[in-house]
C-alpha positions in Angstrom: 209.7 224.8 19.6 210.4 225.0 23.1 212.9 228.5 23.6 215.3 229.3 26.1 216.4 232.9 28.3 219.9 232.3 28.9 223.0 234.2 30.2 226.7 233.3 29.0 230.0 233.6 31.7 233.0 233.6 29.2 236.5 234.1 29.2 236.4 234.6 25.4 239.3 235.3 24.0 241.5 232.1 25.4 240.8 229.1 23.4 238.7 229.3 20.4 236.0 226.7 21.8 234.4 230.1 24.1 233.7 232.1 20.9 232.5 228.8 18.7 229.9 228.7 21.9 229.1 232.3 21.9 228.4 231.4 18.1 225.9 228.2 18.7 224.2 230.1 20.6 223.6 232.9 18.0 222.7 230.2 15.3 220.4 228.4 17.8 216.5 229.5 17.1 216.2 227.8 20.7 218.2 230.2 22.3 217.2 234.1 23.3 220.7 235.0 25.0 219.7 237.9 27.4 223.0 238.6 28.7 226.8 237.6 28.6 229.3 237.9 31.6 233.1 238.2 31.6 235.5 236.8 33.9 239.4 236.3 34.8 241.7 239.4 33.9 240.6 241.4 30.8 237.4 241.4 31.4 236.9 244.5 29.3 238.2 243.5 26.2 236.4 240.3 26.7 233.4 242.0 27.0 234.6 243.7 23.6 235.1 240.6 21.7 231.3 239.5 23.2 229.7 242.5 21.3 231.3 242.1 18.4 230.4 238.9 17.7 227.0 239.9 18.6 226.7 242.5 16.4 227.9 240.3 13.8 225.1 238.5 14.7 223.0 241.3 14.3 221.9 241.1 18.0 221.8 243.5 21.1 223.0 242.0 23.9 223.3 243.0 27.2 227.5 242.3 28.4 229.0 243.2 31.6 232.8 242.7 32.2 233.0 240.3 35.1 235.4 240.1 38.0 239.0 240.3 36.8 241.2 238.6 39.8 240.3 235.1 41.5 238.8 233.8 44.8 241.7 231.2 45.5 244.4 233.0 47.5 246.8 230.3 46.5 246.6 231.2 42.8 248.8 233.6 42.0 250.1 234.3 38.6 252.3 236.3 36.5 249.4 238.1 34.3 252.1 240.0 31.8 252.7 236.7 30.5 248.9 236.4 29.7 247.4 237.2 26.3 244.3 237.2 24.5 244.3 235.0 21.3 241.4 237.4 19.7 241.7 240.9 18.9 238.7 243.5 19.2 238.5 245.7 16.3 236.9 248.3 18.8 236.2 248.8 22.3 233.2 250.6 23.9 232.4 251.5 27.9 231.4 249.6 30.6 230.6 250.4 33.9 232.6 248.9 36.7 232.2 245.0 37.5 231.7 246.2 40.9 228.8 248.1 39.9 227.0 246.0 37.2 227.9 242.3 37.8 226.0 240.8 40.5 222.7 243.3 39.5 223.1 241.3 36.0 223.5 238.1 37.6 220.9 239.3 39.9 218.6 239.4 36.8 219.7 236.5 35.0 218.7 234.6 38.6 214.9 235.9 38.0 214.5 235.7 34.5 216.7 232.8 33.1 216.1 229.2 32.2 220.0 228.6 32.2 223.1 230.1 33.4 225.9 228.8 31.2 229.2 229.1 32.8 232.8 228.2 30.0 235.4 230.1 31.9 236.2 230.1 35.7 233.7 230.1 38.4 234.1 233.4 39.9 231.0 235.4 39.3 229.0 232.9 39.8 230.3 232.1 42.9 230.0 235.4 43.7 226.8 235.8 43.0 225.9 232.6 45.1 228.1 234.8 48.2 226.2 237.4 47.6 222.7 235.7 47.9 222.5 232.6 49.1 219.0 232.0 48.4 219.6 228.4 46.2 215.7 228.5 44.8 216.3 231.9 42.8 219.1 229.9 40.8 218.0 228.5 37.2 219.3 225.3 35.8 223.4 226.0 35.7 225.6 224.2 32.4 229.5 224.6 33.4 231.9 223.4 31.3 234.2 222.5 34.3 236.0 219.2 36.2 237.3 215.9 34.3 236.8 212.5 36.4 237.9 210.0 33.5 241.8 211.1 33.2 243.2 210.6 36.6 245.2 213.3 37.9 243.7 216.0 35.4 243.3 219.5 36.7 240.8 220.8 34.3 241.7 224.5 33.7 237.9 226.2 34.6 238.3 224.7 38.2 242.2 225.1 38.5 242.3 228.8 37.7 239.6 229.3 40.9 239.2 225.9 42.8 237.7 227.4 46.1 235.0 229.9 43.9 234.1 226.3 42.3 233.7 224.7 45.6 231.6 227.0 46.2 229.4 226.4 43.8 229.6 222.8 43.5 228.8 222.5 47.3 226.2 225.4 47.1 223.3 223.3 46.7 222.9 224.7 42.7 221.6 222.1 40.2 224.4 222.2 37.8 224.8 220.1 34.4 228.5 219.4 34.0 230.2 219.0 30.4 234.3 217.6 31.5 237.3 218.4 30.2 236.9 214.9 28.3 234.2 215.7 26.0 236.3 218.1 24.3 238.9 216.4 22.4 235.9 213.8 21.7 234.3 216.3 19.7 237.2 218.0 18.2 236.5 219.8 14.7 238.1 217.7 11.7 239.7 220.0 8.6 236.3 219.0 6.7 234.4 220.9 9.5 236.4 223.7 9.2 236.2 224.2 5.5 232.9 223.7 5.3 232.2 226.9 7.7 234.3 228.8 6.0 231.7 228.8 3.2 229.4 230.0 5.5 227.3 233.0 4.2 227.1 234.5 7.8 229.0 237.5 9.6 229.5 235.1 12.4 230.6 232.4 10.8 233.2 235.1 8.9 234.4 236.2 11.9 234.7 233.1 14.1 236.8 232.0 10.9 238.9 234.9 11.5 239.5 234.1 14.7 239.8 230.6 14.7 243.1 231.7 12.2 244.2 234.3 14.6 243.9 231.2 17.3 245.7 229.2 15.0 249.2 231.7 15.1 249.9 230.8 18.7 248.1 227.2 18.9 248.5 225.9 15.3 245.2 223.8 14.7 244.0 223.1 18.1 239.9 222.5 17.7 238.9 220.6 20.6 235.2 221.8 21.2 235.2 221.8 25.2 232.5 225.1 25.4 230.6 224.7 22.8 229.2 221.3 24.1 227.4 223.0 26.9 224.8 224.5 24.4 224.5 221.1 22.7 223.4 219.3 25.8 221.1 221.9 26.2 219.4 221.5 23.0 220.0 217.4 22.3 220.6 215.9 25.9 220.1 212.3 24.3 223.8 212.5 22.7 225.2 212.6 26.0 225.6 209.3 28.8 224.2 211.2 31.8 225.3 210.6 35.6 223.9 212.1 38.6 225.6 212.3 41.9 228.2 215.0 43.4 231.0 217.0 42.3 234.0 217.6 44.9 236.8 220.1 44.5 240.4 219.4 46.4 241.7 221.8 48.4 244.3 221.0 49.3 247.6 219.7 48.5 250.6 221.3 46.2 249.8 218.9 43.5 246.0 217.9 43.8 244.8 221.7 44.8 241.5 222.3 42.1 240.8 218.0 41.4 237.6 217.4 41.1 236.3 214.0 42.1 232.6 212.2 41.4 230.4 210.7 44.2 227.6 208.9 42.2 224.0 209.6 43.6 220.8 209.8 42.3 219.7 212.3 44.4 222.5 214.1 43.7 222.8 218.0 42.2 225.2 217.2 40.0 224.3 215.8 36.5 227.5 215.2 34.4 228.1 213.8 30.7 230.9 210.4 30.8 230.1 210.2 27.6 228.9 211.6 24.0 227.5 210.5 20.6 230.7 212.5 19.0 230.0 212.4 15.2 226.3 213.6 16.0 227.4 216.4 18.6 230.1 217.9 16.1 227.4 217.7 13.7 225.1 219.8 15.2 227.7 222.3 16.1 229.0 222.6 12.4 225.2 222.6 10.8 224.2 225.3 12.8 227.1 227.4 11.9 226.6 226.6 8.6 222.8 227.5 8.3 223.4 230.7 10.2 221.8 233.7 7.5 
């Protein structure tokens, strides 16, 4: 069985699909997760919701609160009308992102097999600032862009559209997963009640919070994040296209579109498409297996 290093950049505690990731991950033999970023606002508590799920997991896991704000000066936002949709039941320290972040990223340059990005761009592209050196970057899976729904400003890239041009025109070799495959592989009430038989600490808590999700976004199970690890681990359930990924800057109304240049000797490898019954199946087996 062929095993993976990888490091997670979350903004768990948004949409469910980040901590059903998080999750696959933890049920995935595959997988050795070696470390898990946080980014946009909250970081800290972020983090918090990272280690518990971990510990549920019974796993010790290197996390490091990420940047908080975004590169794009023409984001601005009101953050007291921002909330989390998961509460930590504890909190513990962390030092500074100034201080930690780009050393862990650092690392998880050298030592990784993947950098899996579900949330904004920020800290990678921060890291990419930092040191531009291309071959020290592993293979990167974003959950980022959408090229099928015209107009669509997919919410990774439109939170911080100029730290995803920056990555997307960095040179990285990056796997992208579209706003489009989630509602494709969106749970079904089956799904859900059969992981809420599941055995498992994680499976008990991502239950826990999928209900907690469910308070301010009643039944909403599109399975955007979580797709990233699939493709990972079964790249044949995905329709693969290789060319170049473009973020707009400009314009009121098209500032963070992303647009796709096919090329076969492009950077850029993204999924149009997805075996959708097989994918959701994966994700819901391993929950369910998870000791």
């Amino acid at each position: 069985m062929k095993t993976y290093n990888v490091h997670l950049d979350t903004d768990i505690g948004d949409d469910i699909d980040d901590a059903f990731c998080l999750a696959l991950m933890l049920a995935s033999p595959e997988i050795v997760l070696k470390s898990i970023s946080t980014v946009f606002l909250y970081t800290d508590v972020r983090a918090d919701l990272c280690r518990e799920m971990c510990e549920a997991a019974g796993r010790d896991v290197k996390v490091v609160p990420g940047l908080r704000g975004v590169m794009s000066p023409r984001r601005l936002f009101d953050y007291s009308k921002r909330i989390l949709h998961h509460t930590p039941k504890k909190s513990w320290e962390y030092p500074s992102p100034e201080a930690a972040l780009l050393p862990a990223l650092q690392e998880a340059r050298k030592t990784c097999d993947a950098i899996f990005t579900i949330g904004s761009m920020t800290n990678l592209a921060a890291s990419l600032v930092a040191d531009m050196d291309v071959t020290k970057f592993p293979r990167i899976v974003s959950m980022a862009a959408e090229f099928q729904k015209g107009g669509h400003l997919e919410w990774n890239v439109w939170l911080d559209p100029e730290a995803a041009a920056i990555c997307f025109n960095g040179g990285i070799q990056i796997d992208v997963i579209p706003w489009s495959i989630g509602p494709a592989t969106k749970l079904r009430p089956e799904d859900v009640t059969r992981m809420r038989q599941g055995k498992s600490g994680v499976a008990k808590l991502l239950i826990a919070w999928l209900e907690e999700f469910w308070t301010y976004v009643p039944n909403k199970t599109n399975m955007y994040d979580p797709m990233t690890v699939v493709a990972l681990l079964r790249p044949d359930l995905f329709e693969w296209h290789r060319g170049r990924v473009t973020v707009e800057l400009k314009g009121d109304k098209t500032y963070g579109l992303t647009t796709f240049q096919y090329d076969d000797n492009g950077p850029h490898r993204v999924a149009m498409g997805v075996k959708s019954d097989e994918a959701r199946e994966f994700l819901v087996q391993r929950i369910c297996d998870l000791k």
